[in-house]
C-alpha positions in Angstrom: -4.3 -5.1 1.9 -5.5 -1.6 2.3 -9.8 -1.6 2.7 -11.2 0.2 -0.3 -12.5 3.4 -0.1 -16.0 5.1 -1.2 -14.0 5.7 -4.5 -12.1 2.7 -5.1 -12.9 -1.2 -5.8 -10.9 -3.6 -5.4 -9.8 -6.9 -6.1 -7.4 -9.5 -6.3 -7.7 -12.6 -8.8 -4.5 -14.6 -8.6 -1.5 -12.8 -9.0 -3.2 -9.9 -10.4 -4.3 -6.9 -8.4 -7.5 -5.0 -9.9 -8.0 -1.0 -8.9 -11.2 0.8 -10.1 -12.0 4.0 -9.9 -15.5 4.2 -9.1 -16.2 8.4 -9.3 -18.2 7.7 -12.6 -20.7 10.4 -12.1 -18.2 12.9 -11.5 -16.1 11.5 -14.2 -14.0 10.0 -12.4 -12.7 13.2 -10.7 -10.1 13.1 -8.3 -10.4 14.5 -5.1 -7.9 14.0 -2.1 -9.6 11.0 -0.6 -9.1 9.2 -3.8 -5.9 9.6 -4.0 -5.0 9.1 -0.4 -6.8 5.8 -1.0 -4.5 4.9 -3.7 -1.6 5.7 -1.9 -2.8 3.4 1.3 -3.2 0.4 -1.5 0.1 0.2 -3.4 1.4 1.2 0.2 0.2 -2.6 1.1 0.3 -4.3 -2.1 0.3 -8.1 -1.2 3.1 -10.4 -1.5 1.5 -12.4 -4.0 0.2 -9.6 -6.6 2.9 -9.4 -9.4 1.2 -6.6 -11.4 -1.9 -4.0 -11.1 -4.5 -3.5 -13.4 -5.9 0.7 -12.8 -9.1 1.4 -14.6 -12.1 2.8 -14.5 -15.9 2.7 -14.0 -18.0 4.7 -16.6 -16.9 5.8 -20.2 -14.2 8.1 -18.8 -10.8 6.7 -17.1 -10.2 10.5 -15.2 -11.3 14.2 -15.9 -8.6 15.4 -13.6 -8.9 17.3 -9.8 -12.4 17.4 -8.8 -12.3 21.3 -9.3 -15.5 21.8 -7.2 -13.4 20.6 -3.9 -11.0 23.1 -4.6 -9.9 25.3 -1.5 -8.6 27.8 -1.2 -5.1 27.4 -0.2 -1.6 30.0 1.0 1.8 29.4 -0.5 3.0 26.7 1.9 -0.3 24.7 1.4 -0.2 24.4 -2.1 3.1 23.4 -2.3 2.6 20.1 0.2 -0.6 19.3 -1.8 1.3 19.3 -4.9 4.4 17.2 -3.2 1.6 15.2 -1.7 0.3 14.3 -5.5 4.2 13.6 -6.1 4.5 11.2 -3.4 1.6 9.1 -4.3 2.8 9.3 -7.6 5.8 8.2 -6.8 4.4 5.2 -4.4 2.4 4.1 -8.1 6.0 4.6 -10.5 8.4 3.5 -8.1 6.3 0.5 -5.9 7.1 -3.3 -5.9 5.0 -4.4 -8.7 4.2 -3.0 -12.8 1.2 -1.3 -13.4 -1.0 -1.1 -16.4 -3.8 1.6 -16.9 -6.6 0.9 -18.9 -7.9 4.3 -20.8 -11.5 5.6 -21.6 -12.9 8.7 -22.5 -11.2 11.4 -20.4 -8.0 11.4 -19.5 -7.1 14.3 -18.5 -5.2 16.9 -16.2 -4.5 15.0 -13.5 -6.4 11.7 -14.6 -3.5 11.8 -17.0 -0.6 12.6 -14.6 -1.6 9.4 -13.0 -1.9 7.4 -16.1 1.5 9.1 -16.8 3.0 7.2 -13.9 1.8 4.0 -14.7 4.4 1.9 -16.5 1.8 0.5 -19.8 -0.8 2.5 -20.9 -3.8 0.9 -22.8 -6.4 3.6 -24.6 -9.6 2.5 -25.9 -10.7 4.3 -28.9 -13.1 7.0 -26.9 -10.2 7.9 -24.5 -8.7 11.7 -25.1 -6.3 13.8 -23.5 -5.9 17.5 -22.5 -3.5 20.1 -19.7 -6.1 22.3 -19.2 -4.5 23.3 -16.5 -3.2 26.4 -19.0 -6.5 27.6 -19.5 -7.5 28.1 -16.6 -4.8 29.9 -15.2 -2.8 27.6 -13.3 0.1 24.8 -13.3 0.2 21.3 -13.3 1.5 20.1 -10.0 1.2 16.5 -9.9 4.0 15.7 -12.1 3.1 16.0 -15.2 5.8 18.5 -16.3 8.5 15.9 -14.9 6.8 12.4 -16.9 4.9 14.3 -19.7 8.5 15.0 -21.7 9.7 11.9 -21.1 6.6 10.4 -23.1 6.0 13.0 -25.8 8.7 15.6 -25.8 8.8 19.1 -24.0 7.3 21.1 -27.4 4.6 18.5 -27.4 3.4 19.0 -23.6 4.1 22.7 -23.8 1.3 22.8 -26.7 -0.7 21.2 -25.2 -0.5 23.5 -21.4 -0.6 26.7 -24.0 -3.7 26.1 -26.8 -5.1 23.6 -25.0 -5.2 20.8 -27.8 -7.2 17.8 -27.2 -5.8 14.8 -28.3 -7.4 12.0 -29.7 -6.7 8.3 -28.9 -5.0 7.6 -32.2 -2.7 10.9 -32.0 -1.8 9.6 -28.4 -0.4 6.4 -29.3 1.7 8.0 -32.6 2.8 10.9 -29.8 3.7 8.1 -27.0 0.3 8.8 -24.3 0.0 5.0 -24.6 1.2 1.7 -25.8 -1.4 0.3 -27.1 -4.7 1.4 -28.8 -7.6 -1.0 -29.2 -11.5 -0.7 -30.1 -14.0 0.8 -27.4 -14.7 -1.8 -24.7 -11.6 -4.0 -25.5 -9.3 -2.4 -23.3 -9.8 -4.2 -20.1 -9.4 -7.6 -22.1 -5.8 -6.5 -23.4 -5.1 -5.0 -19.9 -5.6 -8.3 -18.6 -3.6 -10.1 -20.9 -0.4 -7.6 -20.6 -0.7 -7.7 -17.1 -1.1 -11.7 -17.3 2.5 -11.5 -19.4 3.9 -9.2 -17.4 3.4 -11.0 -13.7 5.8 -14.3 -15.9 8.2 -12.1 -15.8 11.4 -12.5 -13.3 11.0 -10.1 -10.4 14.1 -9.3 -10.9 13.6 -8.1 -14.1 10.4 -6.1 -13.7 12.2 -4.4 -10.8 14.6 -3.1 -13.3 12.9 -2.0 -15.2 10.7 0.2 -12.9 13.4 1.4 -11.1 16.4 1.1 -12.7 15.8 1.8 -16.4 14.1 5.1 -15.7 17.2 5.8 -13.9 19.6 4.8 -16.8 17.6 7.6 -18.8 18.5 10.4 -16.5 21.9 9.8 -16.7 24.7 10.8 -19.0 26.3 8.0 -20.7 28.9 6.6 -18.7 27.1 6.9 -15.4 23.9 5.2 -17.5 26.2 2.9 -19.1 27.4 1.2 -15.7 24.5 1.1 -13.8 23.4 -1.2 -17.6 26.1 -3.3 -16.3 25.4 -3.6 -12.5 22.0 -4.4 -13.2 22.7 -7.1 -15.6 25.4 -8.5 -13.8 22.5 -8.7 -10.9 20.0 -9.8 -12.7 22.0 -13.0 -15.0 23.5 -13.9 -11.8 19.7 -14.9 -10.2 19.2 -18.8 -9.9 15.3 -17.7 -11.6 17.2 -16.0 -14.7 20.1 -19.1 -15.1 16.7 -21.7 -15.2 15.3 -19.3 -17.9 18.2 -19.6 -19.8 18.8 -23.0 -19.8 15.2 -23.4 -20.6 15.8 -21.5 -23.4 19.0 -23.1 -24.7 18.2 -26.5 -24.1 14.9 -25.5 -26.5 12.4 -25.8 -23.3 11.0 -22.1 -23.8 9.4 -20.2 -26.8 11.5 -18.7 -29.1 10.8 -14.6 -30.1 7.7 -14.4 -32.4 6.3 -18.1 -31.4 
């Protein structure tokens, strides 16, 4: 596993890979050695992790890019330190295990494209989210204008980029920002817990579901419709998922709502 950096702890109890940003007087600000860091530890996520918790030290989760390391960059350098922020992006979304951000206080600009590509998303009360990106004259360029829409709907993120609007935790869980919404300092108890449920789950199953499902949803119909099928096929056909079953049938497993 990758060594932690000056702005990341972490830890691994049982099957369940802990993250920390630890920025918290800078608000959690992200600067480029942060987020290489990230990159090096779900490059090396260990064999035995089956789900990541991300979250924060301090009262906010992210304020965005540490603006005050800023430099000045030409055309070509910009655009391969915004396809930088997409490939470690990427490496979070599309890695080998589920990952579920715990929220507080700001959550914003690019705090929030990361939350964005985490796969649950649980706010605390404090937590709020802005683009401010629009008022100050620039773009978002760590994905946020490809995973934003898919959460909230292009009118909604566009709003957002052009009055900057602040939304508040219990707006963001109507709008889709998160998942779930629980009291201040009760979100790293329910990240656990999801996390604990989620690592049960066939890896076969979670796999689809980070990489596959998102898929499905960027396809028309029939293509989206028959990659349903290949992955189910796949996935019923597992030795782990015919156990399950017969688990289930033979009334050896929980049934929905128990």
């Amino acid at each position: 596993m990758a060594e932690p950096s000056n702005w990341l702890n972490v830890e691994q109890r049982d099957n369940l890979l802990f993250i920390q940003l630890t920025r918290p007087e800078k608000r959690n600000a992200i600067n480029d050695s942060l987020l290489l860091s990230l990159e090096a530890i779900f490059l090396a996520i260990p064999d035995d992790v089956k789900c990541v918790v991300l979250y924060a030290d301090g009262a906010h989760f992210s304020a965005g890019l540490d603006l005050s390391e800023l430099q000045e960059r030409d055309v070509i350098a910009g655009l391969h330190h915004s396809r930088m922020w997409h490939r470690v992006l990427d490496r979070i979304q599309f890695g080998t295990v589920p990952v579920v951000a715990v929220l507080t206080g700001a959550c914003v600009g690019g705090g929030l494209e990361i939350a964005a590509a985490c796969h649950i998303r649980v706010a605390e009360q404090s937590t709020f989210y802005a683009l401010p990106e629009g008022q100050r004259g620039i773009f978002v360029g760590g994905g946020a204008s490809v995973r934003l829409p898919k959460l909230i709907g292009m009118a909604r993120m566009a709003d957002m980029m052009f009055t900057g609007r602040v939304i508040s935790a219990d707006e963001g869980v109507g709008m889709g920002l998160s998942q779930y919404l629980v009291p201040t300092g009760e979100g790293l108890p329910k990240g656990i817990e999801l996390a604990t449920k989620i690592a049960q789950n066939s890896p076969m199953t979670n796999y689809a579901l980070m990489h596959v499902l998102p898929r499905i949803a960027d396809s028309n119909q029939s293509e989206g419709l028959m990659l349903e099928s290949l992955m189910a096929t796949i996935a019923q056909s597992s030795p782990e998922a015919k156990q399950r079953l017969s688990d289930f049938l033979e009334g050896r497993a929980k049934k929905v709502g128990e």
